[in-house]
MIMI-363189 format. One line per field, with one value per residue (C-alpha): z, x, y; residue number from 1. Coordinates in Angstrom, 3 decimals. Example, Ala and Ser with C-alpha at 12.3 -4.5 7.8 and 13.67 -1.06 7.14 Angstrom:
2
z	[7.800,7.140]
x	[12.300,13.670]
y	[-4.500,-1.060]
i	[1,2]
END
This chain:
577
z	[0.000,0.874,-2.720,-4.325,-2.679,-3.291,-6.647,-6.754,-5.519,-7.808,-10.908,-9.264,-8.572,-12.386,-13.669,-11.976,-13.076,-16.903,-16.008,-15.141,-17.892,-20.282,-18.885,-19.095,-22.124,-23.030,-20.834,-22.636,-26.091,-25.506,-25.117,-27.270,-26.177,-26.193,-27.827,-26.436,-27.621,-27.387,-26.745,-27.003,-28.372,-26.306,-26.775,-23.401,-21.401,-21.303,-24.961,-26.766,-30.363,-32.268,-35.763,-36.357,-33.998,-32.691,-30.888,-28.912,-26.284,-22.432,-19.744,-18.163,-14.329,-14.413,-12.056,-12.024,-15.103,-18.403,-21.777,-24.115,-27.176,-30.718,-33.924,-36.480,-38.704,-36.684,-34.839,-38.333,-39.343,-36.306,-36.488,-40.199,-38.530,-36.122,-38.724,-39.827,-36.593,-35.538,-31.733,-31.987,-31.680,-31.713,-29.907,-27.013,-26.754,-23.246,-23.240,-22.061,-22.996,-25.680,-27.346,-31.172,-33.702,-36.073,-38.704,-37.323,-35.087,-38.907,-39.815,-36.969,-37.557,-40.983,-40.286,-37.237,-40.108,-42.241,-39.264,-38.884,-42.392,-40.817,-38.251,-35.954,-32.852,-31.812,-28.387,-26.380,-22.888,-21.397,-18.041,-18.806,-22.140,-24.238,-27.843,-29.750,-27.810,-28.460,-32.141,-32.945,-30.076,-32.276,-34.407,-32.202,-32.650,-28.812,-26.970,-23.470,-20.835,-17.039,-15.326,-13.706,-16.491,-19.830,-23.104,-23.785,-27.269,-27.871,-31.576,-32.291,-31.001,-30.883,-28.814,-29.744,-26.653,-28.769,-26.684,-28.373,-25.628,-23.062,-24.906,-25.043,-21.534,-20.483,-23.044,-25.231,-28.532,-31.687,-34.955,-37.549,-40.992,-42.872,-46.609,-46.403,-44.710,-43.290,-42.013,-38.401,-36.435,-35.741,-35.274,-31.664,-31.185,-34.105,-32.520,-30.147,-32.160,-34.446,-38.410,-40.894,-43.108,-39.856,-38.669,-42.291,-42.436,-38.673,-39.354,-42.659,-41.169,-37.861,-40.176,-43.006,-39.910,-37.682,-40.666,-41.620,-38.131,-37.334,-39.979,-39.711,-36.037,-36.632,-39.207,-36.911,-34.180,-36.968,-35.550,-38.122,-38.963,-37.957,-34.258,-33.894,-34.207,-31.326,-29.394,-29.582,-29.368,-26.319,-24.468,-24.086,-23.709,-20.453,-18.850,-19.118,-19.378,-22.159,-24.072,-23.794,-25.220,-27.893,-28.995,-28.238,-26.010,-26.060,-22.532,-19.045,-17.389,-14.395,-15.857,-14.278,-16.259,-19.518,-19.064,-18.568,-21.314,-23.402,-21.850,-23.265,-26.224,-26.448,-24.656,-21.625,-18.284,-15.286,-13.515,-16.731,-17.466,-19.665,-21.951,-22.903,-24.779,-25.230,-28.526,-27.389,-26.872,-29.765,-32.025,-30.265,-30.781,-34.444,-35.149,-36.710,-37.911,-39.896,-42.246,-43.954,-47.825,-50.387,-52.053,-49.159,-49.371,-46.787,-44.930,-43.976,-41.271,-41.216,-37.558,-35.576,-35.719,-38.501,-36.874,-37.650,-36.671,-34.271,-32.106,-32.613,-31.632,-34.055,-37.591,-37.127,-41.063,-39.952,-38.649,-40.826,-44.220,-43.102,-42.763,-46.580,-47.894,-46.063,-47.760,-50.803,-50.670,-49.630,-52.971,-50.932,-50.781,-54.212,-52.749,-50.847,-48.549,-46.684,-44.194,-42.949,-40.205,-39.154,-38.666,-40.199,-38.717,-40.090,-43.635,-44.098,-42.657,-44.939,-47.985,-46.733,-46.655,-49.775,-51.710,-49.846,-51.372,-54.738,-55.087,-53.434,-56.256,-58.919,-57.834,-56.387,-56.377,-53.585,-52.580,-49.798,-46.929,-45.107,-41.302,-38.774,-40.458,-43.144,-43.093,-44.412,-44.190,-43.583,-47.195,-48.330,-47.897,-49.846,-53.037,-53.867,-54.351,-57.469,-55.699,-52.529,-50.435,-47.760,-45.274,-45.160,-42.099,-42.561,-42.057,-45.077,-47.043,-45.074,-47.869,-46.478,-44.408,-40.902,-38.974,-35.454,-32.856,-29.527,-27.941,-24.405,-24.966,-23.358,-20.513,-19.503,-20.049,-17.207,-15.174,-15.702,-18.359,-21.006,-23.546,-26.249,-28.735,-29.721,-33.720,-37.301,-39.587,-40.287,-39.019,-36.782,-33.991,-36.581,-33.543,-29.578,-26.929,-25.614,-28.677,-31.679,-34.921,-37.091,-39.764,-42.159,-40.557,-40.921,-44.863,-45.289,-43.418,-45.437,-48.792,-47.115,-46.205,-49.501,-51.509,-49.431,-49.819,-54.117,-53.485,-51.546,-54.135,-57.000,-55.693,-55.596,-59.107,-60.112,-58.333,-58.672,-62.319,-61.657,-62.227,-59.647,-59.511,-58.681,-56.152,-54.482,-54.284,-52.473,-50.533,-48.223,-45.542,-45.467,-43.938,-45.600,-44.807,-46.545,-48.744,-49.313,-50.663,-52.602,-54.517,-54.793,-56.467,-53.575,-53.405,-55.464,-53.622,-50.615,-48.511,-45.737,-44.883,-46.652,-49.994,-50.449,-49.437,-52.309,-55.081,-54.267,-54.415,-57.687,-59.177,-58.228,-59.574,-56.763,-55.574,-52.882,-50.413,-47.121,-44.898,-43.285,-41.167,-41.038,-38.333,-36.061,-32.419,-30.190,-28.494,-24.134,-23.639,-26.344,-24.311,-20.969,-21.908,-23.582,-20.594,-18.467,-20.750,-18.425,-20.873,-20.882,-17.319,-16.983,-20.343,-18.543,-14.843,-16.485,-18.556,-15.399,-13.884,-16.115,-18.501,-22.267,-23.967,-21.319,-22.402,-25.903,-25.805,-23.283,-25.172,-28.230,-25.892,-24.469,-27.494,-29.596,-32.149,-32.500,-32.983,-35.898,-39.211,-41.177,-40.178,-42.220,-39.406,-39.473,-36.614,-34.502,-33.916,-33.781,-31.699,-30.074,-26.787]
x	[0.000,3.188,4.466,1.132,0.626,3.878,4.011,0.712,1.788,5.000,2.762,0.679,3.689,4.981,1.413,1.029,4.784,3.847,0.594,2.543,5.163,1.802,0.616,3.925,4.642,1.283,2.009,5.464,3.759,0.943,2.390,4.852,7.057,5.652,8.782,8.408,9.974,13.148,14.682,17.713,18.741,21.476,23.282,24.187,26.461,24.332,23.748,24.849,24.640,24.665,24.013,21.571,18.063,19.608,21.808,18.739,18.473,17.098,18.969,15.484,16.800,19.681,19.718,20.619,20.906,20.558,22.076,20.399,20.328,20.007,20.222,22.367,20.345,17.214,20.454,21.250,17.427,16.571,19.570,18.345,14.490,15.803,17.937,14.306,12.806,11.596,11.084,15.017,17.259,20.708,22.140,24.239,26.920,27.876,29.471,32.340,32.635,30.871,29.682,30.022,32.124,34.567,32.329,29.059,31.001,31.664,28.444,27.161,30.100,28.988,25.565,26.275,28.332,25.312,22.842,25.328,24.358,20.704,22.544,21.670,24.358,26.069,28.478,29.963,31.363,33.316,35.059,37.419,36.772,37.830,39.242,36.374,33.967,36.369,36.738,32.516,32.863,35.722,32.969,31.117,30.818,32.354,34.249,33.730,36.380,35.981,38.469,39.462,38.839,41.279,41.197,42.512,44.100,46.651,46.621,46.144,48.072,47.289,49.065,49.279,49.845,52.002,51.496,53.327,55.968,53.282,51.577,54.741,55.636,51.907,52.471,49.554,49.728,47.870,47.874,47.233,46.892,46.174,46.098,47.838,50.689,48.632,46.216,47.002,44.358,46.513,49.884,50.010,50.507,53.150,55.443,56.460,56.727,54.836,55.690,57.273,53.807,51.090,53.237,53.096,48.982,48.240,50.737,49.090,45.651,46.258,47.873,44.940,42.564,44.537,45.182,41.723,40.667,43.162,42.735,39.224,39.953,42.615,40.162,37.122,39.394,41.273,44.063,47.690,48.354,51.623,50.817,48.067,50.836,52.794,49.585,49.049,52.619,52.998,49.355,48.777,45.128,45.412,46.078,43.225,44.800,47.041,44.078,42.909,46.015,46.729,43.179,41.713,39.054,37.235,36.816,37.286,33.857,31.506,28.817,26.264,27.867,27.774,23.890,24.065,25.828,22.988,20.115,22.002,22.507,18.530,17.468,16.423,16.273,18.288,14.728,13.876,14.291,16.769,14.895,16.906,15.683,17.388,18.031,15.641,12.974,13.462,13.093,10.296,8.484,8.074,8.594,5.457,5.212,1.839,3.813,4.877,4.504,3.386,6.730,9.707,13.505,14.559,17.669,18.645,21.259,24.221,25.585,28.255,30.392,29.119,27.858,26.300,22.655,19.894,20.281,19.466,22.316,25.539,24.461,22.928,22.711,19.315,17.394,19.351,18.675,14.630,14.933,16.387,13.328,10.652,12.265,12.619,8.603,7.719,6.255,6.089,10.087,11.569,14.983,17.826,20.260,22.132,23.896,27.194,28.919,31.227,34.408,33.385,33.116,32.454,33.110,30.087,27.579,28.964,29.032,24.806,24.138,25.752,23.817,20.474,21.412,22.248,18.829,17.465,19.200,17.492,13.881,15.086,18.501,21.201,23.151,25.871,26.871,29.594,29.958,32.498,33.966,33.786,36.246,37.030,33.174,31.624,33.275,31.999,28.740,28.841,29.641,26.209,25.954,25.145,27.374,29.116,29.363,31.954,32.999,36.605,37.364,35.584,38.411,37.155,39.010,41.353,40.059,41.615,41.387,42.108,41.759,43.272,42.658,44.119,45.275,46.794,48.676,51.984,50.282,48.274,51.543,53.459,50.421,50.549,47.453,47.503,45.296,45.080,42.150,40.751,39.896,38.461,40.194,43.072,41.383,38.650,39.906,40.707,40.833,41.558,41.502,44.749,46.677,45.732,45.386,46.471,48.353,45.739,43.461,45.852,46.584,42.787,41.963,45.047,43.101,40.047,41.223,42.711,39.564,37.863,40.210,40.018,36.219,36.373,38.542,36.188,33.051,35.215,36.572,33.120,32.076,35.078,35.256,39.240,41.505,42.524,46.050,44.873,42.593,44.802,47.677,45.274,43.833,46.226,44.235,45.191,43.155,42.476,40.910,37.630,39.502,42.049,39.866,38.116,41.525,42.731,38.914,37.807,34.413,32.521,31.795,32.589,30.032,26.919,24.402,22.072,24.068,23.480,19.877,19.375,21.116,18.923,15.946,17.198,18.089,14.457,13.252,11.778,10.573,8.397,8.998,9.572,12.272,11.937,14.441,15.360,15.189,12.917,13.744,12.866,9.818,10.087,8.366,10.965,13.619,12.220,12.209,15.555,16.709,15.295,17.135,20.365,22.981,21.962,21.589,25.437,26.641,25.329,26.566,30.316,29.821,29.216,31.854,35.255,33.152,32.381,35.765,36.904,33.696,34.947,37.924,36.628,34.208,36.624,37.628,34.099,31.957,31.226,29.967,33.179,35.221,33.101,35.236,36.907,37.078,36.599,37.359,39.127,42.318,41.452,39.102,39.987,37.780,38.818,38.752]
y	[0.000,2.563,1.660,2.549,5.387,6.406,5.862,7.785,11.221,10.743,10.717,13.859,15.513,15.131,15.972,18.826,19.770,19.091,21.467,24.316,24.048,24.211,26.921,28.972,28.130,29.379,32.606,32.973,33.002,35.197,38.755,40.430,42.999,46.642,48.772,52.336,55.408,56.453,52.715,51.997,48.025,46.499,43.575,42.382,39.732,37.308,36.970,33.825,33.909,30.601,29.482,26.756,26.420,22.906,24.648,26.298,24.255,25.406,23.791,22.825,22.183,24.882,27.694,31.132,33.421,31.305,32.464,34.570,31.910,34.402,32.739,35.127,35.283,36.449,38.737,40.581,40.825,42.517,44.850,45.741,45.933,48.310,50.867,52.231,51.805,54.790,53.815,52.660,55.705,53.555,50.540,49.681,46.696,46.381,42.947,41.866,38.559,37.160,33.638,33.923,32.542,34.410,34.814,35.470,38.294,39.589,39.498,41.408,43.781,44.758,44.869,47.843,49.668,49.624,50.291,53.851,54.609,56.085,58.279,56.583,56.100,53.076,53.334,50.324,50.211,47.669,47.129,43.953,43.495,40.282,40.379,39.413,41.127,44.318,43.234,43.736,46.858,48.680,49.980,51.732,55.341,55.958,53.412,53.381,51.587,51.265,53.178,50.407,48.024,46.857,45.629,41.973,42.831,40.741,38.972,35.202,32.373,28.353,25.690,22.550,19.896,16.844,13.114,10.630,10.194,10.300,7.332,5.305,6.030,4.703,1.598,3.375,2.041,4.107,2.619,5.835,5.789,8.937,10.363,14.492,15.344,18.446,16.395,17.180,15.737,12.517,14.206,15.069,11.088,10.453,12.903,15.267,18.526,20.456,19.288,21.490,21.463,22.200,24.770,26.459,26.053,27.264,30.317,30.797,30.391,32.803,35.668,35.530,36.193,38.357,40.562,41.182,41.734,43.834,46.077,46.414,47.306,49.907,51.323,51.700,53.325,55.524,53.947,53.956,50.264,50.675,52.060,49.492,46.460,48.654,48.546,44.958,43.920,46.194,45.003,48.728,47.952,46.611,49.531,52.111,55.058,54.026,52.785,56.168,57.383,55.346,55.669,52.520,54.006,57.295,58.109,56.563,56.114,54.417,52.223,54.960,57.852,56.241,55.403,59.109,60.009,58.186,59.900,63.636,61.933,61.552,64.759,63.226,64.545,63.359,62.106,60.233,56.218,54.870,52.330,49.677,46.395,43.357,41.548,38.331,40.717,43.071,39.831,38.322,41.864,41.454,37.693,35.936,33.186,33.713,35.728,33.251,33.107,30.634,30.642,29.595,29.263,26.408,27.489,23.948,24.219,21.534,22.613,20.668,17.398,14.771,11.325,8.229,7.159,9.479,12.650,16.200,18.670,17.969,16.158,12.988,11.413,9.741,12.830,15.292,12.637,12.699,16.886,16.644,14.494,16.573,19.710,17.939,16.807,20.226,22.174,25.327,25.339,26.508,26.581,25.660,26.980,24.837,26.955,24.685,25.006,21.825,20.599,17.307,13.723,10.200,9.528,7.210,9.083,12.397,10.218,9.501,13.333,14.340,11.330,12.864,16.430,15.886,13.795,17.060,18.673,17.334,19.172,22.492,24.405,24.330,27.113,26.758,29.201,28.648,29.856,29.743,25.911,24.043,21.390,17.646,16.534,19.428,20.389,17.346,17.753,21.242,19.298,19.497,22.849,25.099,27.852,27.821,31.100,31.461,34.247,35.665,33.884,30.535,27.530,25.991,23.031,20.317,17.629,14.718,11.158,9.669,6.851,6.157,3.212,3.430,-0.077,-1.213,-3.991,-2.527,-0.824,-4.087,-6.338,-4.285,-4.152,-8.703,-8.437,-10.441,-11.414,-14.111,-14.765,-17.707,-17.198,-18.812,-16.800,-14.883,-11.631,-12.085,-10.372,-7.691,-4.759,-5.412,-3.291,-4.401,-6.494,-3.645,-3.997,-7.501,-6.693,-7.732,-5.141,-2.462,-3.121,-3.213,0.292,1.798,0.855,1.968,5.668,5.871,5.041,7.470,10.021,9.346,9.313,12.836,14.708,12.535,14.586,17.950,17.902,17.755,20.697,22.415,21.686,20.868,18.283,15.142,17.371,20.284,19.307,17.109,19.851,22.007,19.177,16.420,17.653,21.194,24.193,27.524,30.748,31.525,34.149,31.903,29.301,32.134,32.684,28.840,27.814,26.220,28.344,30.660,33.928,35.764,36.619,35.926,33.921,36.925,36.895,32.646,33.527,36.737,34.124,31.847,33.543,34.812,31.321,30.253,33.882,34.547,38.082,37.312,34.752,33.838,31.914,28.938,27.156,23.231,21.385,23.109,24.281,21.674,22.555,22.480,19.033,17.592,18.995,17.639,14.071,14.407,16.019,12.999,10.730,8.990,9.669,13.320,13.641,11.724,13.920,17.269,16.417,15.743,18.505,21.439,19.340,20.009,22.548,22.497,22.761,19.626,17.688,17.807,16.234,13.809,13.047,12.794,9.617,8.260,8.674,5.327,7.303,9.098,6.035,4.354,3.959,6.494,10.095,12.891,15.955,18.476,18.495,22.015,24.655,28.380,31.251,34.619,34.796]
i	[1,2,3,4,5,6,7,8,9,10,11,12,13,14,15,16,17,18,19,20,21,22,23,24,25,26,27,28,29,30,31,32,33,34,35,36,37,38,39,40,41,42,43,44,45,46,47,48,49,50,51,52,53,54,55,56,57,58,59,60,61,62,63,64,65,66,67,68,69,70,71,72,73,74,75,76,77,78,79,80,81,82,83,84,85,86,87,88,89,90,91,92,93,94,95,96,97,98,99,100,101,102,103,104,105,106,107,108,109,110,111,112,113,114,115,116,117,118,119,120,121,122,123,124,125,126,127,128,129,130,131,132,133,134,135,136,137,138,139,140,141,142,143,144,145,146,147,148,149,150,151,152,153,154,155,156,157,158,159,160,161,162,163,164,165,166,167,168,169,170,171,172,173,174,175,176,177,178,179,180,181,182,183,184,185,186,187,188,189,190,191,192,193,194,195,196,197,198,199,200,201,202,203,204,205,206,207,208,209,210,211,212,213,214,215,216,217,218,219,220,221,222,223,224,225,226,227,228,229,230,231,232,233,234,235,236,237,238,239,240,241,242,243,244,245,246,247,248,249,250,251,252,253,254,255,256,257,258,259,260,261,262,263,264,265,266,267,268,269,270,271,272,273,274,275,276,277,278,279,280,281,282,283,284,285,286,287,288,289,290,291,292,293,294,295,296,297,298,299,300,301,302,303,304,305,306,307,308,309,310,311,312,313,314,315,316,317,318,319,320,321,322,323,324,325,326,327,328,329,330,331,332,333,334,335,336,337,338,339,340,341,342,343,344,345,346,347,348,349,350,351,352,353,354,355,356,357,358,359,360,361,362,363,364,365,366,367,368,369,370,371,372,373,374,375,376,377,378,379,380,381,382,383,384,385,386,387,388,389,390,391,392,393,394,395,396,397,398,399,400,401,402,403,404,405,406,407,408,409,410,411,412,413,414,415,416,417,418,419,420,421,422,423,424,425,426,427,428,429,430,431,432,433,434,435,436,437,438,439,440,441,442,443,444,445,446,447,448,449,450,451,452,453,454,455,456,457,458,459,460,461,462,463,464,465,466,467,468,469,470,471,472,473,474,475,476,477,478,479,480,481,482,483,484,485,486,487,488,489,490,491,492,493,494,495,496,497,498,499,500,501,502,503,504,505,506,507,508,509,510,511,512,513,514,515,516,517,518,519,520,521,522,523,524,525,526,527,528,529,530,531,532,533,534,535,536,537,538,539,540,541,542,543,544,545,546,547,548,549,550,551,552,553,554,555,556,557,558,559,560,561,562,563,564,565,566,567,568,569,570,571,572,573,574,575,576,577]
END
């Protein structure tokens, strides 16, 4: 009777929780924000913006101040909304930190520049301010510093930590094979310093990017190139005052007397409110999704690591091959974009995708936008395309093949392990944990990373419209800038998200239309129950534990799905901190 009753209030208890999410979800939805005059649009700390709506996802039992989650897109369309906004008179970034990648921070960038164009104001205040968040502030009209505050501007660096004498001191075996010599996912356990060739790509790589950023920086502060290297090279903007002198700042102020300096800016008086508005609710003001038009263009977004199987954040071939048919049934869509942004990931389950697309292809046109990567299968993918757009700082290319497996035979051997199989044929016990790979095992992955690696530059040179050669001299795995790939044929066009979007409304002749984005946002209740999930709840736990860059490379270790077959992925990932 305990147990019954027990079990009883349990299922009350979760009712009445499922009740009360209903009914605030229904709360959330009803009323939009009322803009008021004289509002100013401010992009905040606790703003994260990301690029695809699987990304959106509420931590449903986290406390304290959650993350602002913006997709770019709906970011840039509701700086554009708010240019010719009357109620708008300019916009605030008071960030110190923030969460965006290299190229969406461009694409914000350019869109303030154009929001200046009404004369409207943009200003920016910061007490310790990181580099990126300083890179999108640089083009306000005034920069603001704490007195007591700085400016991390420093320049690009990456650090690569090299194992290999680690793994034999451990007895940790790794049996790699890999087509491209810049292919540099796998070298931190062949040896213990950086090769000649990734040396030459990451140096490559950091200068194409630092130089464009730096440039536009200097050129928003009206700052000599010259004297800007001296600032950098000398971390002047650490200390406020010389930020102030060498121009990086405009004044020296408390938070309080900036939100002054804004209300003289709009006439107001001393008694009156500052009326600020937030990004999230500036876009929720004027989304609706009952304006959407018979003709659509599908912005299908291809966001995160490349897997086998089912799951919804990263690219899961199963769910993201059943998003490609529904598009493709859907006569309301009468184009494409598929918006990339990943790093790349299993072979098989890129070769899956691409097949999906290019039978997409045959009913409606493609276009490609690159983000912040774009790399081994994420490249892949693209092949499908009828033009590929890419942004200056996109690391677009490294069109090449891995494969590593980790054994233990050493390390168990010291510890008295042994193992010894009991077998049919010559390679049954093909892979084990502790003995490796057989040597039959090892000649048949080598054909099988070359054959994919043939395959991959096969499905380029179509695209491309180049030769084997050339491909493969630009390929063996190497990285490139997005305006380096521009120059070596790689893609078609510079440019955003915006620019694939106007081509292909214009290669469907389309003059009005809507857009619609692939997949959907997980509603709340979908997120509950994948929140109640156990791997979640473990995956989350570890994840708060060590944090989310340490959850990626443990997970690099953990995750079965990261270990299946060949690998198509690119070796790093670059932000600004």
């Amino acid at each position: 009777m305990a147990n019954i009753v027990a079990i009883i209030i349990i299922a009350a208890v979760f009712s009445l929780f499922l009740i009360m999410m209903i009914a605030a979800s229904a709360l959330s939805g009803e009323q939009k924000p009322n803009i008021k005059d004289n509002t100013i649009l401010t992009l905040d700390f606790k703003t994260n913006i990301i690029d695809s709506p699987t990304e959106d996802q509420n931590e449903m039992f986290a406390f304290g101040d959650k993350p602002k989650n913006i997709l770019i897109f709906d970011m840039l369309e509701a700086i554009k909304k708010a240019k010719s906004d009357d109620k708008i008179k300019g916009i605030s970034i008071e960030t110190d930190g923030i969460h965006a990648g290299l190229t969406q921070l461009d694409d914000i960038r350019g869109a303030l520049q154009d929001f200046k164009k009404s004369g409207k104001f943009v200003y920016a205040y910061g007490n310790v301010v990181s580099q990126a968040a300083y890179y999108l502030g640089s083009v306000a009209d005034q920069y603001i510093l704490n007195p007591a505050g700085g400016i991390d501007l420093k320049g690009l660096s990456t650090e690569v930590l090299y194992m290999k004498s680690f793994a034999d001191k451990y007895g940790i075996g790794i049996e790699i094979i890999r087509h491209g010599k810049y292919k540099s996912a796998v070298e931190p356990f062949m040896r213990d310093d950086m090769s000649p060739e990734n040396k030459e790509q990451l140096s490559t790589l950091l200068n194409d990017i630092w130089s464009v950023n730096s440039q536009k920086i200097a050129s928003s502060r009206k700052i000599d190139p010259a004297q800007f290297k001296t600032v950098v090279d000398s971390l002047y903007g650490a200390i406020p005052d010389l930020s102030l002198t060498y121009k990086l700042a405009d004044k020296l102020m408390q938070k309080s007397e900036y939100d002054q300096m804004i209300k003289t800016k709009l006439n107001l008086a001393k008694k009156d409110k500052l009326t600020k508005v937030s990004f999230k609710k500036y876009i929720h003001s004027f989304s609706d999704d009952s304006s959407k038009k018979e003709d659509q263009i599908a912005v299908l977004y291809a966001s995160g690591a490349i897997y086998n199987g089912e799951g919804y954040q990263n690219i899961y071939a199963d769910n993201f091959v059943k998003e490609i048919k529904k598009i493709a049934d859907n006569d309301k869509v009468k184009a494409v974009v598929l918006r990339i942004n990943s790093p790349g990931g299993s072979a098989n389950a890129s070769d899956e995708i691409l097949f999906e697309l290019e039978q997409m292809k045959k009913k409606k046109p493609i276009t490609v936008s690159f983000g912040d990567y774009a790399a081994s299968g994420g490249y892949y993918i693209a092949m499908a395309a009828d033009k590929i757009y890419s942004e200056p700082n996109t690391l677009t290319g490294s069109i090449g093949v891995f494969g590593m497996i980790p054994y233990f035979k050493e390390a168990a051997n010291k510890n008295g392990l042994t193992s010894h199989p009991v077998t049919t044929n010559a390679n049954s016990n093909m892979y084990s944990f502790v003995n490796g790979v057989t040597p039959g095992g090892v000649t048949i992955l080598t054909k099988s990373v070359e054959k994919t690696y043939k395959r991959f530059v096969h499905f380029v040179t179509e695209n491309r419209k180049k030769s084997f050669a050339q491909i493969d001299e630009i390929g063996g795995g190497r990285v490139w800038s997005g305006s380096r790939a521009k120059e070596i044929g790689l893609v078609d066009e510079l440019g955003t998200l915006q620019d694939a979007i106007n081509f292909a409304a214009q290669k469907a002749k389309l003059k009005d239309y809507s857009v619609t984005a692939y997949p959907k946002k997980m509603s709340q209740f979908e997120q509950l129950f994948k929140n109640l999930d156990e791997d979640e709840i473990s995956a989350r736990v570890i994840k708060n534990k060590i944090g989310t860059e340490n959850y990626r490379l443990f997970e690099q270790i953990t995750n079965p799905k990261l270990q299946q077959g060949v690998m198509m992925k690119m070796p790093f990932e670059i932000k600004i901190d």
